[in-house]
Steps between C-alpha positions, in 0.01 A plus 500: 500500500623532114788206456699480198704185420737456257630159380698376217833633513838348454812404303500476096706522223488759258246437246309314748158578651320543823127516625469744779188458672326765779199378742301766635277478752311708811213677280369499192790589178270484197482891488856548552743520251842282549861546463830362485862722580830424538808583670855407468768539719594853549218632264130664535251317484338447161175471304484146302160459423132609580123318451198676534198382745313310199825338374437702144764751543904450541787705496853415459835662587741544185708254613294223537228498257487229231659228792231590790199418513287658808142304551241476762238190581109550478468603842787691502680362841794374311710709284779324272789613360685305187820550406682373222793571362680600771828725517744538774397875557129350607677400818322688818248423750167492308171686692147464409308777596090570569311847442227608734151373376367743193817628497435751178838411274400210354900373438677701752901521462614712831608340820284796648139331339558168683446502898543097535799341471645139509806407660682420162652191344821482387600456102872394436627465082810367462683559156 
């Protein structure tokens, strides 16, 4: 059974960072590309940030690129995301997200590419 688990979320400042962290586990993820969406209250879900199966490939939303960084470790079970920088409108519950194996977009962006789904951590910025 495919188990996402995201960790890392909390309070900060504005300016401040977090380190969002996402264990995978219940097969094999090193041919599965990783992602990380948002949602804030009363809002779709969004696309932050995408990593291919390799780690050589990452996408970014507008909003956050140059202050998140998405990475992956060597065997690919843990999926990280950095953020720095932070502004009150990153407040939402953050989601890391898993492809099915060989999936064939290497940096997918749609909700609709990504079957497996964590339960979400929360991000709060205060100004």
């Amino acid at each position: 059974q495919v188990q996402l688990v995201e960790s890392g979320g909390g309070l900060v400042q504005a300016g401040g960072s977090l380190r969002l962290s996402c264990a995978a586990s219940g097969r094999t993820f090193s041919t599965s590309s990783m992602g990380w969406f948002r949602q804030a209250p009363g809002k779709e879900r969004e696309f932050v940030a995408s990593i291919s199966s390799t780690g050589s490939y990452t996408h970014y939303a507008d909003s956050v690129k140059g202050r998140f960084i998405i990475s992956r470790d060597y065997a690919g079970y843990t999926v990280y995301l950095q953020m720095n920088s932070l502004k009150p409108e990153d407040t939402a519950v953050y989601y890391c997200a898993s492809s099915r194996p060989g999936y064939e977009i290497r940096v997918p962006t749609g909700s609709y590419d990504y079957p497996y789904w964590g339960q979400g951590t929360q991000v709060t910025v205060s100004s």
